[in-house]
C-alpha positions in Angstrom: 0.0 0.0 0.0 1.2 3.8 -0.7 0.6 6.6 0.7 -0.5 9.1 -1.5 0.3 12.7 -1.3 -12.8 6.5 27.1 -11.2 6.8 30.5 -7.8 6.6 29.8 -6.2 5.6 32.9 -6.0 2.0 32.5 -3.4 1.2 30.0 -3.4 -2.7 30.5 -3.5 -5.0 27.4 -6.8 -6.4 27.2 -7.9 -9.9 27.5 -7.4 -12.2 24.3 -10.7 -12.1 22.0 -11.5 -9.2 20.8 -9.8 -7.7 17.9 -11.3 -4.1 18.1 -9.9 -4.3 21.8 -6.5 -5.4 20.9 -6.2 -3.2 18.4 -7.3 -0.3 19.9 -5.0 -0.7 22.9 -2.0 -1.8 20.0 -2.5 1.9 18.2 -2.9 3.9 21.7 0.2 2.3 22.9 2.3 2.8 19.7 1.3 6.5 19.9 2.1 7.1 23.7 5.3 5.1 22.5 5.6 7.9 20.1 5.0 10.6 22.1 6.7 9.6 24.9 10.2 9.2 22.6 9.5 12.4 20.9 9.1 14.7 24.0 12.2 12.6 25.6 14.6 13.9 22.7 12.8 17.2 22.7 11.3 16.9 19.6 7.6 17.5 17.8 5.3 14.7 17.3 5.3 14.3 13.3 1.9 15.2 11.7 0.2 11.4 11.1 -2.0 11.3 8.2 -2.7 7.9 8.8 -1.7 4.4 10.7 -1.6 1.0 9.7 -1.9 -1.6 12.4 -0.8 -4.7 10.6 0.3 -8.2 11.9 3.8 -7.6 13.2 4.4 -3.4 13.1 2.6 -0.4 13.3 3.4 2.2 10.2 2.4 5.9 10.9 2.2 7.5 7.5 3.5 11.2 7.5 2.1 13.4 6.2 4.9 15.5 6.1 8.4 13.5 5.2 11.1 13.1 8.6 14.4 11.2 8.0 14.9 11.2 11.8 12.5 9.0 13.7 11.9 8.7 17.6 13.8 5.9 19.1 12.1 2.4 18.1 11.0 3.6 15.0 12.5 3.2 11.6 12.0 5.0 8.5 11.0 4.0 5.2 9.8 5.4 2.4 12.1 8.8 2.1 10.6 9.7 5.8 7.5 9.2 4.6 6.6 6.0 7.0 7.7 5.4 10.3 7.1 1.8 11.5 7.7 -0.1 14.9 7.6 -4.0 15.8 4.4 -4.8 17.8 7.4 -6.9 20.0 9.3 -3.8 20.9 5.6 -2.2 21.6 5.0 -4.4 24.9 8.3 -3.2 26.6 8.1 0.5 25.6 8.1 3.1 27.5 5.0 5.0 27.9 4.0 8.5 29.8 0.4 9.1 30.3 1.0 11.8 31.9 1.9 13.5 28.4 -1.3 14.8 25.8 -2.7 12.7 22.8 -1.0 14.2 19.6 -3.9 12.6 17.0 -7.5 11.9 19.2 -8.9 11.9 16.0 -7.8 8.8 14.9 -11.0 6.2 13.0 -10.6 3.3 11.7 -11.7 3.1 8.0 -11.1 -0.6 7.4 -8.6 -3.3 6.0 -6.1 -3.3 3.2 -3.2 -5.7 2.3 -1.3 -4.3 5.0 -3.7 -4.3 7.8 -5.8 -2.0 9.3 -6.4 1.5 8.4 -6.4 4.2 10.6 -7.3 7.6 9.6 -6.5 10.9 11.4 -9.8 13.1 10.6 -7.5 16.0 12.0 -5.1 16.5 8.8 -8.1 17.2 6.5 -8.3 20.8 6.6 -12.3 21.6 5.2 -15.2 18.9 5.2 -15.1 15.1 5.0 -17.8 14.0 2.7 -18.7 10.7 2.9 -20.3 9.2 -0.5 -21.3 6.5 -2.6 -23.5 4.3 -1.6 -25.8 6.5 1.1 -26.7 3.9 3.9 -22.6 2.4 3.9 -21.5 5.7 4.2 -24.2 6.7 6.8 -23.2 3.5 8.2 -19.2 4.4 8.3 -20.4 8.0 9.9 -22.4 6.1 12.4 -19.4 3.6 13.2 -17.0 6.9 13.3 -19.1 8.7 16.2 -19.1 5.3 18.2 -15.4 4.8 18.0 -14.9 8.3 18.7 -17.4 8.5 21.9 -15.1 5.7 23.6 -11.8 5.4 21.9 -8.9 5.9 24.6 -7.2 8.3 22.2 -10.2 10.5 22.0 -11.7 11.1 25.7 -11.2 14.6 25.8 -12.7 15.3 22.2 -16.8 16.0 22.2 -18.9 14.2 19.3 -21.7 15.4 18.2 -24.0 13.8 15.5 -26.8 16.1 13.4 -29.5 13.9 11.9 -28.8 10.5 12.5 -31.5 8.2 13.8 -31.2 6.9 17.7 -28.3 4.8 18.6 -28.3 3.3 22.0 -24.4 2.5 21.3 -23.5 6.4 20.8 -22.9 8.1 24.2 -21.9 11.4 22.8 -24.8 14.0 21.5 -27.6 14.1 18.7 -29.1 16.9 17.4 -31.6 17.0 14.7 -30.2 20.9 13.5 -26.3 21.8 14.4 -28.0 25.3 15.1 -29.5 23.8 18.6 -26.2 23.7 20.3 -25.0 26.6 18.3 -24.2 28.6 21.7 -22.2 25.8 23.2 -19.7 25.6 20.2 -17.4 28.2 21.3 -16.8 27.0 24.6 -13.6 26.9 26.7 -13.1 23.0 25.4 -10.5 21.8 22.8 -13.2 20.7 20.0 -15.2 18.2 18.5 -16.2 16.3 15.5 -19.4 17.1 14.2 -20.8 14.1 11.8 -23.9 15.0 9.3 -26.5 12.7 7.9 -26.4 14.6 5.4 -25.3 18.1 3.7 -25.2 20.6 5.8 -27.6 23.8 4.8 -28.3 26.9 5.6 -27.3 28.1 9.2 -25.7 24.8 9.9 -23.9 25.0 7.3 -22.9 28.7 8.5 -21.8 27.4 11.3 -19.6 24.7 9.7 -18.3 27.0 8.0 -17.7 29.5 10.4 -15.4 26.7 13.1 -13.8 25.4 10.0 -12.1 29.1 9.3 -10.8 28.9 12.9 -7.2 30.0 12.9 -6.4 26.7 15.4 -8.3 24.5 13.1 -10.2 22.8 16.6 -13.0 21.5 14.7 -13.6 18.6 12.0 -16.5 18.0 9.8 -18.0 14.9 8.4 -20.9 14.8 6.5 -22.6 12.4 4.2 -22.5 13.6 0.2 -21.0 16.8 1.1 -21.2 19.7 -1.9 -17.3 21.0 -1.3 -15.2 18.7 0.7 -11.1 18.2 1.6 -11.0 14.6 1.5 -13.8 12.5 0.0 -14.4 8.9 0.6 -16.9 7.0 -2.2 -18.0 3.8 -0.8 -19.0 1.3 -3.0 -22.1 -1.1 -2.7 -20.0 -3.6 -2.7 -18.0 -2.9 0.6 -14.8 -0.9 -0.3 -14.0 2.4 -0.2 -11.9 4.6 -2.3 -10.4 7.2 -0.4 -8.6 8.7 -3.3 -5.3 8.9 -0.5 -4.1 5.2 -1.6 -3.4 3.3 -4.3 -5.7 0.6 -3.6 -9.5 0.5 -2.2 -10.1 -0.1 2.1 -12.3 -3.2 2.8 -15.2 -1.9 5.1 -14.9 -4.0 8.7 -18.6 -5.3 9.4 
C-alpha cells in the first residue's frame, strides 16, 4: 500500500478475544510510544496522516516526510513512514502523563497491509462521505461510536446532526447543528461534528464559520457533502476509495 500525497487511565493490554480491543489498545500504545520518545529527545510529534496496524508493526504514514524517527522507529519510504515492531511495543516506555497528539484517529477498514487508521485531523475543510448513502451513513455512524469511547479520544466532544437513535453512541444528537450553536465556542479543545447529510443553511454557516478557525479545533463529516477536503466513495459492494491510496479499504462489518 502507498501513501499518496474513554477513560484513559487503564493502559493494561486487554484480554485475548476481541480484535477491536486489541487493536485499539495496539495503536494507543504505539502513539504514547511515540509521544513519549518524541518529547524525551525534545522533539515535535510528526503530523500522522494515517496508521496502519498490521500483523507484526505499526506504520504511521506522514504526512509531512522526517528522516529522523523517535527511538524504536525506523523509516522508510524517504521519511515518509515510520514503523515499529508490535514486539518492541510491549516493553516501551509509555507516559500518560503527556497529551494525545492525534484523538482523532478512526478506523476506515482493512487493506493488504492491515488495518487503516485515519487521522480526521489533517483534513483541513469537510469530509464528505459518499457512494452508496446507507454504507456511508453506516461508516459516519461507526466513526461517532469509536470516537465517543476510543482511549485516544476522551477529551474530544462528538456530536451527530441527523442521525436516527443509537443506543451505542454516548456522545450527543441533534436533529439541526443550530440547537447547540451557543455551546460551540466553549472553553473546550473541539469536536467532531458528523452530518446525515449536507449541511444547509445556518448549519452550514456554522460549519463554516469553526472550520475558518485559525487553530483549526474542529472537523466536519458529513454524508454527500457539496465541497469537501477529503472524500471517501464507498461502493455497494464494501470498499471504499479514499482517493489517498493506491488501492480501495475493505469496510470491517
Amino acid at each position: 500500500m502507498k501513501w499518496l500525497g474513554r477513560s484513559p487511565g487503564d493502559r493494561r493490554a486487554p484480554e485475548p478475544g476481541s480484535y477491536e480491543q486489541s487493536g485499539a489498545w495496539t495503536v494507543d500504545r504505539a502513539i504514547r510510544a511515540l509521544t513519549t520518545g518524541c518529547a524525551a529527545h525534545q522533539r515535535p510529534v510528526p503530523a500522522v496522516g494515517a496508521v496502519v496496524l498490521g500483523p507484526e508493526t505499526v506504520a504511521l504514514r506522514l504526512t509531512t516526510p522526517d528522516e529522523n524517527p523517535a527511538p524504536g522507529w525506523t523509516v522508510e519510504e524517504h521519511g515518509r513512514t515510520w514503523r515499529a515492531s508490535l514486539r518492541w511495543l510491549q516493553t516501551a516506555a509509555v507516559d500518560d502523563r503527556l497529551p494525545e497528539p492525534f484523538p482523532l484517529l478512526v478506523s476506515l477498514g482493512m487493506t493488504d497491509d492491515g488495518r487503516l487508521l485515519l487521522n480526521l485531523a489533517e483534513a483541513a475543510g469537510m469530509i464528505s462521505l459518499e457512494g452508496d448513502t446507507e454504507l456511508a451513513r453506516g461508516l459516519a455512524r461507526s466513526w461517532a461510536r469509536r470516537l465517543a469511547t476510543s482511549p485516544w479520544a476522551a477529551a474530544i466532544r462528538v456530536i451527530r446532526v441527523g442521525f436516527e437513535p443509537d443506543p451505542d453512541f454516548t456522545g450527543l444528537d441533534v436533529a439541526r447543528l443550530i440547537e447547540v450553536a451557543a455551546t460551540l465556542d466553549g472553553p473546550e479543545p473541539g469536536a467532531v461534528l458528523l452530518f446525515a447529510g449536507q449541511p444547509l443553511g445556518r448549519d452550514l454557516h456554522q460549519v463554516d464559520r469553526l472550520l475558518g478557525e485559525p487553530a483549526r479545533r474542529w472537523s466536519v463529516v458529513a454524508v454527500d457533502a457539496a465541497e469537501a477536503t477529503w472524500r471517501f466513495v464507498v461502493g455497494v459492494d464494501g470498499t471504499v476509495d479514499t482517493g489517498l491510496l493506491d488501492e480501495h479499504v475493505r469496510l470491517r462489518p
